[in-house]
KOLDRENFI-340788 format. One record per residue (C-alpha): residue number from 1; residue in one letter; chain; x, z, y. Coordinates in steps of 0.001 Angstrom, whole numbers. Layout:
BEGIN
+-----+------+-------+---------+---------+---------+
:  nr : rest : kette :      xx :      zz :      yy :
+-----+------+-------+---------+---------+---------+
: NUM :    A :     A :       X :       Z :       Y :
...
+-----+------+-------+---------+---------+---------+
END
This chain:
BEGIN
+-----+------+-------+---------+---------+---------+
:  nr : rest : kette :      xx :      zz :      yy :
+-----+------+-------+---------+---------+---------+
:   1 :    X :     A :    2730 :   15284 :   14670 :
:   2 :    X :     A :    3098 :   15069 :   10607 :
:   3 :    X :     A :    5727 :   12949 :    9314 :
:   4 :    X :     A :    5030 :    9789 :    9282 :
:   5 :    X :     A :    5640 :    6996 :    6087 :
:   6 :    X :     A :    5269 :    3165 :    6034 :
:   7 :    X :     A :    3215 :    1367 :    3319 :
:   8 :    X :     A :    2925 :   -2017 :    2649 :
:   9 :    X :     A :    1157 :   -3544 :     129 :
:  10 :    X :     A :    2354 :   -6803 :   -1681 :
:  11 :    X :     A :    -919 :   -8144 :   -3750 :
:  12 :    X :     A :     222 :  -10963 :   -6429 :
:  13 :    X :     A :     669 :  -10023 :   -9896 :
:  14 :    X :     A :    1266 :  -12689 :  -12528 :
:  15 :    X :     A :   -1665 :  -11449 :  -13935 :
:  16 :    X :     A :   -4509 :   -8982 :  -13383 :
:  17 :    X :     A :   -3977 :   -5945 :  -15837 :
:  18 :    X :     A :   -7630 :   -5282 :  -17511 :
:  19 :    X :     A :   -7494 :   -2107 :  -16603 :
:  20 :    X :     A :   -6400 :   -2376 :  -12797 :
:  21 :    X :     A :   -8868 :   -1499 :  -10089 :
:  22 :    X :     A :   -6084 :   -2156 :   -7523 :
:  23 :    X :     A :   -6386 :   -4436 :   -4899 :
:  24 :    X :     A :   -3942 :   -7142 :   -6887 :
:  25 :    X :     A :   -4588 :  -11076 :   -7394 :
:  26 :    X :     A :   -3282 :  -13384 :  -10271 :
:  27 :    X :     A :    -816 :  -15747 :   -8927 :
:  28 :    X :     A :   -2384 :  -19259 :   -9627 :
:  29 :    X :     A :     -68 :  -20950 :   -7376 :
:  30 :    X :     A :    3438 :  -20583 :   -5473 :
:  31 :    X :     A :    3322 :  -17458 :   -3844 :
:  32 :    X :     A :    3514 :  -17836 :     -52 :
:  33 :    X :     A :    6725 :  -15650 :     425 :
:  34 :    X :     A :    7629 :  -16871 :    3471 :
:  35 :    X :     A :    4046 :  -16898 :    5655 :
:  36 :    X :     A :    3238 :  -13368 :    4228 :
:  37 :    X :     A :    6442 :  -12107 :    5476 :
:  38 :    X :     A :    5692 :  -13333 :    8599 :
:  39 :    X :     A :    2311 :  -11826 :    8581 :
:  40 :    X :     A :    3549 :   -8627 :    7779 :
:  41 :    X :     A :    5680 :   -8826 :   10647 :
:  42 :    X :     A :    2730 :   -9375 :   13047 :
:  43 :    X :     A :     862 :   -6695 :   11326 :
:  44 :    X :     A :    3617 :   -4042 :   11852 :
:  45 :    X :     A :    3804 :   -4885 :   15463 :
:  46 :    X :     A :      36 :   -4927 :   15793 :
:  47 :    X :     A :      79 :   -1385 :   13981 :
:  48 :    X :     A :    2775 :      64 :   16424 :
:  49 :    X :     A :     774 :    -128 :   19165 :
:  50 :    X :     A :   -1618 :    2879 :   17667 :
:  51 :    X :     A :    1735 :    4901 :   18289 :
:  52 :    X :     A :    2383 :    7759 :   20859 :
:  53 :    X :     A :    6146 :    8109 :   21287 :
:  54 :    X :     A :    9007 :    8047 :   18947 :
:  55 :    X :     A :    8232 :    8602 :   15291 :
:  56 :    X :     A :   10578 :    7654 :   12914 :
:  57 :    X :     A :    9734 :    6508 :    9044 :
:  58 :    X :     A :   10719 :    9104 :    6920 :
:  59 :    X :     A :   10007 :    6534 :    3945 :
:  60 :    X :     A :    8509 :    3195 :    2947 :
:  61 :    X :     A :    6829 :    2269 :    -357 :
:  62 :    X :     A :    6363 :   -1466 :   -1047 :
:  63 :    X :     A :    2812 :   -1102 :   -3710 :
:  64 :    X :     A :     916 :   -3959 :   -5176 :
:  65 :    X :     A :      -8 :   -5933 :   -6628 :
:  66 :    X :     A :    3496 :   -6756 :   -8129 :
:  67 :    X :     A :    6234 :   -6564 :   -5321 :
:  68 :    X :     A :    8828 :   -7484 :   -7456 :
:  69 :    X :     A :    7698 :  -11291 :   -7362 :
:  70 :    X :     A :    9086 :  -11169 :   -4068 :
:  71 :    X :     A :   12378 :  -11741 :   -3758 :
:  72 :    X :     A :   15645 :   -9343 :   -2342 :
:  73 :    X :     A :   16144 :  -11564 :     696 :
:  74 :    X :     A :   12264 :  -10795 :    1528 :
:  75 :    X :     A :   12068 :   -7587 :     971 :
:  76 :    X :     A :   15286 :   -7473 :    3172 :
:  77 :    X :     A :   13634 :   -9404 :    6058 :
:  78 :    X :     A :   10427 :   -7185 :    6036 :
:  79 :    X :     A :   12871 :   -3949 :    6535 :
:  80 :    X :     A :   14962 :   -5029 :    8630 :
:  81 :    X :     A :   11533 :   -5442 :   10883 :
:  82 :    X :     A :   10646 :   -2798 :   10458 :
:  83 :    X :     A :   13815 :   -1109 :   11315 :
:  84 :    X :     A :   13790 :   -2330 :   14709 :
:  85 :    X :     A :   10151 :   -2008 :   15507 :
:  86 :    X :     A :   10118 :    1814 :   14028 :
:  87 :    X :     A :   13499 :    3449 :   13331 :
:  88 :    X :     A :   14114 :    4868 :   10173 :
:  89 :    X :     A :   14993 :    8282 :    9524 :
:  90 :    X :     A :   18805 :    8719 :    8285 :
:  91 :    X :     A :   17449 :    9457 :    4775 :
:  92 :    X :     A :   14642 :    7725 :    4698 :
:  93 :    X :     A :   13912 :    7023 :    1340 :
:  94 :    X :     A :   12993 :    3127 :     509 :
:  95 :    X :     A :   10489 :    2641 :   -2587 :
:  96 :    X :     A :    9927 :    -841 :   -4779 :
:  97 :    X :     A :    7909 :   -1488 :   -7506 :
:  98 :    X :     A :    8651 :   -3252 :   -9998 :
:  99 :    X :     A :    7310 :   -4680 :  -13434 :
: 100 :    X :     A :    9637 :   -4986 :  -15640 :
: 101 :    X :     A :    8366 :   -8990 :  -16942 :
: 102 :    X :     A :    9749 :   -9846 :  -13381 :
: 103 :    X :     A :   12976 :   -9119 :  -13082 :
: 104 :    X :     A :   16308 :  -10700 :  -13895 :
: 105 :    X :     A :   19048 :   -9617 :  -14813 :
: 106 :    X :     A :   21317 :   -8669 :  -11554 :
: 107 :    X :     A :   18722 :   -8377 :   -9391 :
: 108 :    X :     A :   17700 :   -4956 :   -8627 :
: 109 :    X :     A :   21636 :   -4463 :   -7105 :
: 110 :    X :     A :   20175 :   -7414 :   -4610 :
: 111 :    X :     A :   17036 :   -5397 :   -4008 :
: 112 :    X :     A :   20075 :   -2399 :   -3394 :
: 113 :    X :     A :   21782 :   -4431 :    -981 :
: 114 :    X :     A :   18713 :   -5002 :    1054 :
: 115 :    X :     A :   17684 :   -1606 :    1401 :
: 116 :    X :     A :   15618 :    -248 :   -1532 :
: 117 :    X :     A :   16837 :    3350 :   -2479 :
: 118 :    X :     A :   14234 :    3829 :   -5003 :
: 119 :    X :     A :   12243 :    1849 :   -7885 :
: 120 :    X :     A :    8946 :    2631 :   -9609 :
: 121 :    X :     A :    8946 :     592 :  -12890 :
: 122 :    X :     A :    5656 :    -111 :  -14384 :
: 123 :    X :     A :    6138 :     587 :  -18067 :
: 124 :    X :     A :    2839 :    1915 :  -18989 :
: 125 :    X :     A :    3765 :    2598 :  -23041 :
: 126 :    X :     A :    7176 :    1257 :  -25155 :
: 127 :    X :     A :    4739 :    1011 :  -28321 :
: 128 :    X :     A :    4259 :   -3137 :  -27796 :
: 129 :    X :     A :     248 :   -2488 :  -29327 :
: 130 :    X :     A :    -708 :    -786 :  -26811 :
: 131 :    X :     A :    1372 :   -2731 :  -24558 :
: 132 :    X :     A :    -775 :   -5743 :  -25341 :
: 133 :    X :     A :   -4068 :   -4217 :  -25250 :
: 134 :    X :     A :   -3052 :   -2632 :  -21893 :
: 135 :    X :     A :   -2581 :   -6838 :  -20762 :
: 136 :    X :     A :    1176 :   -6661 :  -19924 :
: 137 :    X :     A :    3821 :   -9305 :  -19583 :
: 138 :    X :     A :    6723 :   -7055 :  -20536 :
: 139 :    X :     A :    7382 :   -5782 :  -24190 :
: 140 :    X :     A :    9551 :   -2835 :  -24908 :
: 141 :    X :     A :   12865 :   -4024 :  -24680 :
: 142 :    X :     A :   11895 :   -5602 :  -21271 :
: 143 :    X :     A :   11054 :   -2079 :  -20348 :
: 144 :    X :     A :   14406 :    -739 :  -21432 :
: 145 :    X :     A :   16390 :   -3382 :  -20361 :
: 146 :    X :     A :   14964 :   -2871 :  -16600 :
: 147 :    X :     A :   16005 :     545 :  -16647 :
: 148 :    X :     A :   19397 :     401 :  -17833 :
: 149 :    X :     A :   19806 :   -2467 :  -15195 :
: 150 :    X :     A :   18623 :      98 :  -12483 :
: 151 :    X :     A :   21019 :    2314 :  -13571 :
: 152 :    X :     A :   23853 :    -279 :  -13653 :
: 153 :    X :     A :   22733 :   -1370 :   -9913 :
: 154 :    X :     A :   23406 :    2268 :   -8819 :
: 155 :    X :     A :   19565 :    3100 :   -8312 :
: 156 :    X :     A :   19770 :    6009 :  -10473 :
: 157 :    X :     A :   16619 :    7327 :   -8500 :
: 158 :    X :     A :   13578 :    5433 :  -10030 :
: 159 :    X :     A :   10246 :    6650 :  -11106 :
: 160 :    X :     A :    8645 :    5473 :  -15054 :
: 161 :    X :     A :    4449 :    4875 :  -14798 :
: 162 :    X :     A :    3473 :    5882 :  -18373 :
: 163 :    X :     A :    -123 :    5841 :  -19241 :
: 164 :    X :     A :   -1717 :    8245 :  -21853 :
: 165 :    X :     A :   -4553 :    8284 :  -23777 :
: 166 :    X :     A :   -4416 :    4569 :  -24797 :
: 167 :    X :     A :   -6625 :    3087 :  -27596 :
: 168 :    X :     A :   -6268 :    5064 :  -30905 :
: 169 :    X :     A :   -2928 :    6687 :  -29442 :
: 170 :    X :     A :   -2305 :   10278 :  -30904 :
: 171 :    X :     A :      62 :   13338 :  -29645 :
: 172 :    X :     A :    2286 :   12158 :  -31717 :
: 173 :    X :     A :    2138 :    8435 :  -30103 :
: 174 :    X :     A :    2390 :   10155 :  -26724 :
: 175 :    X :     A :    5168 :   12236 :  -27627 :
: 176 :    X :     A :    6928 :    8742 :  -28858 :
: 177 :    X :     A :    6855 :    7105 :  -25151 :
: 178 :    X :     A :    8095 :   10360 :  -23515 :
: 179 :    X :     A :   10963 :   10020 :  -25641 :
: 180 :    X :     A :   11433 :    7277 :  -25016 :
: 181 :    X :     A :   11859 :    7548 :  -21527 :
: 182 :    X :     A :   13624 :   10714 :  -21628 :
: 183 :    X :     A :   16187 :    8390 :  -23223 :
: 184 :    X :     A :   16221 :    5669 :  -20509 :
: 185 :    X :     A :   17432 :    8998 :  -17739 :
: 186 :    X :     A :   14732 :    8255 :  -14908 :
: 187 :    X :     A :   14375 :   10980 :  -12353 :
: 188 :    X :     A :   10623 :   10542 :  -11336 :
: 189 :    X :     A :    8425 :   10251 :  -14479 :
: 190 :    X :     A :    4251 :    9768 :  -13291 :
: 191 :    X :     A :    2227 :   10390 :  -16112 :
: 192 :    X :     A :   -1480 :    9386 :  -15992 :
: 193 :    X :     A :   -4789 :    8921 :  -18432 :
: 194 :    X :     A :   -5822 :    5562 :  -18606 :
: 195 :    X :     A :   -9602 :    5578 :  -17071 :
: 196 :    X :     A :  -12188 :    3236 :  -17083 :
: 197 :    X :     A :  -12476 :    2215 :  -13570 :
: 198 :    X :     A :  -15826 :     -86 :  -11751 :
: 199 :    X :     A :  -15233 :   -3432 :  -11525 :
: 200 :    X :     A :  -12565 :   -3842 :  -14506 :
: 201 :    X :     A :  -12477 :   -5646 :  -17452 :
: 202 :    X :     A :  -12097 :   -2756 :  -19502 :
: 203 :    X :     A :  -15218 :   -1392 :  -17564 :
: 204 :    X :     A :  -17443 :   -4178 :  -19221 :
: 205 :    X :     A :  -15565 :   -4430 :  -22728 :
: 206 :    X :     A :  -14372 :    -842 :  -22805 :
: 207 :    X :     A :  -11345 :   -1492 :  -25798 :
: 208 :    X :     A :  -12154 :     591 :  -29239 :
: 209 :    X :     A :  -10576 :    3714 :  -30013 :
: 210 :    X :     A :  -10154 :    6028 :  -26515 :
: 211 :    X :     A :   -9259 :    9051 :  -27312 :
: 212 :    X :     A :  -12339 :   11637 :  -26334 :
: 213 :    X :     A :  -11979 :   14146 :  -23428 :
: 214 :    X :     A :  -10728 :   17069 :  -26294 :
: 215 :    X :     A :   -8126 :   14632 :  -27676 :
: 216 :    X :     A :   -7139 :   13643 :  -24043 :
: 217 :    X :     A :   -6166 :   17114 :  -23481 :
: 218 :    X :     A :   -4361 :   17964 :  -26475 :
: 219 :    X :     A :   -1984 :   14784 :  -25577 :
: 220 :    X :     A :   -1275 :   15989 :  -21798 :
: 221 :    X :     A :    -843 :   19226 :  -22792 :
: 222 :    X :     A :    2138 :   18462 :  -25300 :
: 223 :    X :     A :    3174 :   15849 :  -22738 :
: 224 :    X :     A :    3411 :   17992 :  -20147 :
: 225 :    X :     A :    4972 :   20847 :  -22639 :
: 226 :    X :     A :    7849 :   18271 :  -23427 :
: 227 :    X :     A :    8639 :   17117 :  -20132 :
: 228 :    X :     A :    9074 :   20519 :  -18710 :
: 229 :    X :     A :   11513 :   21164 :  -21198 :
: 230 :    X :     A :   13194 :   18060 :  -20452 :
: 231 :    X :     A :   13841 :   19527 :  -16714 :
: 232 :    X :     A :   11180 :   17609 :  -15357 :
: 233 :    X :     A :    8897 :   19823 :  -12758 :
: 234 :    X :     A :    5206 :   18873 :  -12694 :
: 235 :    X :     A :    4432 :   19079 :   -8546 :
: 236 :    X :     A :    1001 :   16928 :   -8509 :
: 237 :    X :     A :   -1330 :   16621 :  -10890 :
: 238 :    X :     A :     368 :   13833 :  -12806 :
: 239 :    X :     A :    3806 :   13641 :  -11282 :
: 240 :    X :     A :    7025 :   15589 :  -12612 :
: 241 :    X :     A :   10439 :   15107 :  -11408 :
: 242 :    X :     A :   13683 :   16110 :  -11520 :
: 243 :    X :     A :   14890 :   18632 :   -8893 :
: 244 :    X :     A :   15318 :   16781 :   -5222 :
: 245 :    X :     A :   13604 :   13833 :   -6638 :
: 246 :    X :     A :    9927 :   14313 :   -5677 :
: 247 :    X :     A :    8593 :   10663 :   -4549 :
: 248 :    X :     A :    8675 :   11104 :    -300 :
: 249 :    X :     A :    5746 :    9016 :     388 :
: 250 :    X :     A :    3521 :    9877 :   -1870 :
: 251 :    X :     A :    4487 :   13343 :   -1517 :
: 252 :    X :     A :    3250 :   13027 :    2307 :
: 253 :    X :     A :      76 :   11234 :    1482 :
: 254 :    X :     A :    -943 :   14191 :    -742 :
: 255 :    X :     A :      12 :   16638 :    2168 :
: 256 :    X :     A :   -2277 :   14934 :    4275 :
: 257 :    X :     A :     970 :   13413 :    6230 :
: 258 :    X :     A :     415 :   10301 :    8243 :
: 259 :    X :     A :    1177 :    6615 :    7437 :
: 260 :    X :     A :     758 :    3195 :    8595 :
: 261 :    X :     A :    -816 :     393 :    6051 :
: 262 :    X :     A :     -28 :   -2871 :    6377 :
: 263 :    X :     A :    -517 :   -6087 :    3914 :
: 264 :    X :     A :   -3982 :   -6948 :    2795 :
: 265 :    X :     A :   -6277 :   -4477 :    1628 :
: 266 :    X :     A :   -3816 :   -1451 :    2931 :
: 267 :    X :     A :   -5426 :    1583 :    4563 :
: 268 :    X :     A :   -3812 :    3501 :    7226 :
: 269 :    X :     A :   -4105 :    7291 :    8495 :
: 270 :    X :     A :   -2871 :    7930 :   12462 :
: 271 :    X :     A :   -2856 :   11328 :   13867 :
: 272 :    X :     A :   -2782 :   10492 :   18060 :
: 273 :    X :     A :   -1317 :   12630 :   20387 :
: 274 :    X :     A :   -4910 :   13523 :   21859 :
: 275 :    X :     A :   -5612 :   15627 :   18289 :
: 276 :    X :     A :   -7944 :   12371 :   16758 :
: 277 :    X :     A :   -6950 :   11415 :   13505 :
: 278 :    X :     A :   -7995 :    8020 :   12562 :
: 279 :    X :     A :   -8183 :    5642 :    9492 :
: 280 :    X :     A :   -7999 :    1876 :    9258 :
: 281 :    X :     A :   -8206 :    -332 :    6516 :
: 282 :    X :     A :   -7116 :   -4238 :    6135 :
: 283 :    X :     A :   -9159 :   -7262 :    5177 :
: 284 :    X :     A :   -8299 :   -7496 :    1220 :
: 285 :    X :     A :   -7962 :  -10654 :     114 :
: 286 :    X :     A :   -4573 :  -12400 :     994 :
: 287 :    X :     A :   -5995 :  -15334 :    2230 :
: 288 :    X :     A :   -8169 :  -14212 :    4764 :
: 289 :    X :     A :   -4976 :  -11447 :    5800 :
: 290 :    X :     A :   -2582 :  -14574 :    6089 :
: 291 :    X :     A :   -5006 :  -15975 :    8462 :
: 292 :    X :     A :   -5777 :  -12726 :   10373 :
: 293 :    X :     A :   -2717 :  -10654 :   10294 :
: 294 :    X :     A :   -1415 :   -9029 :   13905 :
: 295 :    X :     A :   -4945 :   -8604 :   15120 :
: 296 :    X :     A :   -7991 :   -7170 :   15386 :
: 297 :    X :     A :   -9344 :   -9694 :   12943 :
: 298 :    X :     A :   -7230 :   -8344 :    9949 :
: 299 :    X :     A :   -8901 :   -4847 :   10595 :
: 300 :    X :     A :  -12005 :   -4415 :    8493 :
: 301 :    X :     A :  -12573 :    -754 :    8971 :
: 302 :    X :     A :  -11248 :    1681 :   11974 :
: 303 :    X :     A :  -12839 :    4714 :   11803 :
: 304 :    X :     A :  -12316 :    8515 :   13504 :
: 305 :    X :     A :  -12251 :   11548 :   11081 :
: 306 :    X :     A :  -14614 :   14360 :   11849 :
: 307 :    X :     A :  -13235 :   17900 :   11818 :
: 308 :    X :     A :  -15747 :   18315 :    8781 :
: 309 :    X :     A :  -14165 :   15482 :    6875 :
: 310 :    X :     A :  -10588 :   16397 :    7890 :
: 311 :    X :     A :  -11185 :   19953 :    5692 :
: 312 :    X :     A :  -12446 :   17642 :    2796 :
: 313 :    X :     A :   -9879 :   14828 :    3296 :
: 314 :    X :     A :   -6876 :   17805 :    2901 :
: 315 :    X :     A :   -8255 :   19538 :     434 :
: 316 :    X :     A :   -9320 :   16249 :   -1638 :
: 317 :    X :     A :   -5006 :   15765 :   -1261 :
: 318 :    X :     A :   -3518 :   19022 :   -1169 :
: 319 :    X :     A :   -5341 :   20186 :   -4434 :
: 320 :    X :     A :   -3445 :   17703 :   -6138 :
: 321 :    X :     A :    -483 :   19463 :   -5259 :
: 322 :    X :     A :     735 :   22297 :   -7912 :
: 323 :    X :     A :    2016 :   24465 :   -5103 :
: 324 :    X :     A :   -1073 :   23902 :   -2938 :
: 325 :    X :     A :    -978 :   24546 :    1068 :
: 326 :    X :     A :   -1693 :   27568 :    3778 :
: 327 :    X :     A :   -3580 :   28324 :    6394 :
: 328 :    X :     A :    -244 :   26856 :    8601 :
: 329 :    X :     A :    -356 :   24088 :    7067 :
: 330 :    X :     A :   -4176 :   23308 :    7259 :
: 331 :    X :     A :   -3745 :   23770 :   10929 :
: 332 :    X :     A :    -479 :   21576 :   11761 :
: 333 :    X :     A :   -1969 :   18343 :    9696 :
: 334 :    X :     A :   -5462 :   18865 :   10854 :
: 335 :    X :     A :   -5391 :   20003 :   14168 :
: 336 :    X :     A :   -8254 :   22720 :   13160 :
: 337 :    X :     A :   -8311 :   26433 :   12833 :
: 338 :    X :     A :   -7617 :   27830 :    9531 :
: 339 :    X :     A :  -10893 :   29946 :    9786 :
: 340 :    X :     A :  -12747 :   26444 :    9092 :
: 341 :    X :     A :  -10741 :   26149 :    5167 :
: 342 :    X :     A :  -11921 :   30026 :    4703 :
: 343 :    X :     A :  -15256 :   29821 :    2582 :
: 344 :    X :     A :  -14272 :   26825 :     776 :
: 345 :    X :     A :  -10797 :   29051 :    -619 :
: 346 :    X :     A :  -12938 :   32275 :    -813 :
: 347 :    X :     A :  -15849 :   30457 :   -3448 :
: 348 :    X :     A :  -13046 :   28691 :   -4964 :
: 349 :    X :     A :  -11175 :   31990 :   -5621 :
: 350 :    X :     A :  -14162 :   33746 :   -7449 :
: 351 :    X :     A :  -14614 :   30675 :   -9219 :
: 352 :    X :     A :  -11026 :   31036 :  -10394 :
: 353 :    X :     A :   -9796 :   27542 :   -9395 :
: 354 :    X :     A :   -7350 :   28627 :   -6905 :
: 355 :    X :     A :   -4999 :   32036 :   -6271 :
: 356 :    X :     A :   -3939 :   33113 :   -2908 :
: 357 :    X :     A :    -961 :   35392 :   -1498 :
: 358 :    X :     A :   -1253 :   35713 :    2043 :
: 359 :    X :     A :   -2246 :   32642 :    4157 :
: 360 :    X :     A :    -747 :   30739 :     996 :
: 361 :    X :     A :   -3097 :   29673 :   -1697 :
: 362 :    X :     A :   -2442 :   27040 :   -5144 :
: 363 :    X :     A :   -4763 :   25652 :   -7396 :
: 364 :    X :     A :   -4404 :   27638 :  -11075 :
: 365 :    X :     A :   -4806 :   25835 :  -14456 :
: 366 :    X :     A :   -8540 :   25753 :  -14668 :
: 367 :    X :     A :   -8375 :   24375 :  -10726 :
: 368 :    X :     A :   -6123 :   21435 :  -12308 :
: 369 :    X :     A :   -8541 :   21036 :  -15484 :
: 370 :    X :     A :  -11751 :   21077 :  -12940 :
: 371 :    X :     A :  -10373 :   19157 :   -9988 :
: 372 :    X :     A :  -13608 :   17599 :   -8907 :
: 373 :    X :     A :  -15426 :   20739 :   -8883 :
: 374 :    X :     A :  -12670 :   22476 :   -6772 :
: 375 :    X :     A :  -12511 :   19269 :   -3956 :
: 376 :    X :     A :  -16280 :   19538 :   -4224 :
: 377 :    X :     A :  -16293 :   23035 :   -3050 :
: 378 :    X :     A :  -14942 :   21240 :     755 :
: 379 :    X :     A :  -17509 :   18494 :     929 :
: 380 :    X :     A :  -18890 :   18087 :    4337 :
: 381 :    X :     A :  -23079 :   19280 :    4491 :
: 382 :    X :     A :  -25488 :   16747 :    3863 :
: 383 :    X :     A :  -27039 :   16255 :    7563 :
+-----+------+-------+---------+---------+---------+
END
């Protein structure tokens, strides 16, 4: 079986970013901390009985949405669940987010003391412009203050989201918030372009001044130049960490690992001991998940994966990865032969978007810089 990680999805922000194409809702009123907890409780039972034998969570990852509205004593209720239901490995590794216009001052040592090992702190940018246009609550000394609070809580392993190619930002602008966080000593720093995603608000009133697909470039590349020299190793497309501090979870969601969703709108992917792999997906909206939540009702989509689709669904994830995957690999997460991968890597190689050594084979710099075009290359036929 792959390893197997535990996801659950927390959807209230204070506000709905105009960029975000998550599945997040503004908080209008109290949020229901209590009932959802309990829901999410139902849910993980519900989900455990997918499960063949003992498989122990080799991490969790509270998302959002904002799942630092909730508070310490919640998050500590929801793990201690699903400690009991699940088992957790003996370094299983314990993710929050966290925006930094939520949190007070003390609190992320109570998040400690309930179990989180690990923070991801939304920062976005430190330049308070582009902090604004990007619709945040936070302003940079929020931001810093957060961080040097995670550090005085002992959580020394936490992950910055910066965004890049913001609204008239240059290299030089880039180059300003990696500094910046350089300074602040995270180990995880992810590092992303901000895109104009369906069903925005930035989608309908795209904001003035995004920097074209040449000036886009010329920022990650000095990004990425100034991180590595920083000691921070690049090992997805736009992820870099410190040595031993890769993030576990989404590490094994990009291997094509295994991991149960729970919380409204989460999806799930099951491997079963009979070689089917299946995918679920929750009803989205919290209401109708408070309601449904620890059966079949809460499940909008359940769904087996082909063997065609499991080649494109690894591929679409393990081409992400810098150091790629093997024909070992392909076989253990998919249950397939490695013969089935072979014409996708061999049109791939003499189109010069991946190198292989042996049964091992990575994307190379143009495979990064034409992504789509490599995951194309795996797409099942048309029937």
């Amino acid at each position: 079986m792959p390893p197997l990680t535990l996801y659950i999805h927390l959807p209230w922000c204070v506000r709905k970013c105009p960029y975000c194409d998550f599945n997040s809702h503004a908080l209008r009123d109290e949020l229901p901390e209590a009932a959802y907890v309990e829901a999410l409780a139902r849910d993980l039972d519900f989900a455990c009985a997918s499960l063949d034998g003992e498989r122990p969570i080799e991490a969790v990852f509270f998302g959002g949405g904002t799942p630092s509205l909730f508070s310490p004593d919640a998050i500590g209720r929801i793990l201690e669940h699903a400690g009991k239901r699940l088992g957790f490995a003996e370094d299983v590794e314990i993710t929050l987010e966290a925006n930094p216009g939520t949190i007070e001052h003390g609190r992320f040592s109570d998040y400690r003391a309930a179990g989180v090992n690990r923070v991801s702190l939304g920062v976005q940018s430190f330049d308070e412009v582009q902090l604004q246009t990007l619709g945040r609550i936070h302003d940079r000394r929020a931001a810093v203050a957060a961080a040097e609070e995670l550090h005085a809580a002992g959580i020394a392993n936490f992950n910055l989201d910066l965004m890049f190619a913001l609204p008239g930002q240059t290299v030089q602008g880039a180059l300003a918030d990696i500094e910046q966080a350089l300074m602040l000593e995270p180990a995880h720093i992810s590092h992303y372009e901000l895109t104009l995603e369906p069903n925005t608000l930035f989608a309908v009133r795209p904001p003035a001044g995004i920097p074209d697909e040449d000036q886009a470039a010329d920022i990650a590349v000095a990004c990425r130049a100034r991180l590595a020299e920083a000691g921070f190793e690049r090992y997805e497309i736009s992820a870099f960490a410190r040595p031993g501090r890769r993030c576990r979870h989404n590490l094994n969601y990009w291997s094509y690992g295994d991991y149960l969703g729970i919380g409204a709108g989460a999806h799930g992917k099951l491997t079963l001991a009979d070689g089917r792999i299946l995918r679920s997906a929750r009803c989205r909206h919290p209401k109708d998940y408070l309601e449904r939540a620890g059966h079949a009702g809460a499940i909008v989509e359940q769904r087996e994966v082909s063997p065609e689709e499991r080649v494109f669904e690894y591929m679409l994830n393990r081409s992400r990865l810098v150091e790629g995957g093997s024909a070992a690999d392909f076989s253990e997460y998919t249950g397939l032969e490695a013969g089935r991968l072979a014409p996708g890597l061999a049109k791939a190689e003499q189109l010069g978007l991946v190198r292989r050594e042996g049964d091992a084979w990575q994307p190379t710099p143009r495979g990064f810089e034409l992504l789509n075009e490599l995951q194309a290359l795996f797409l099942p036929a048309a029937p």
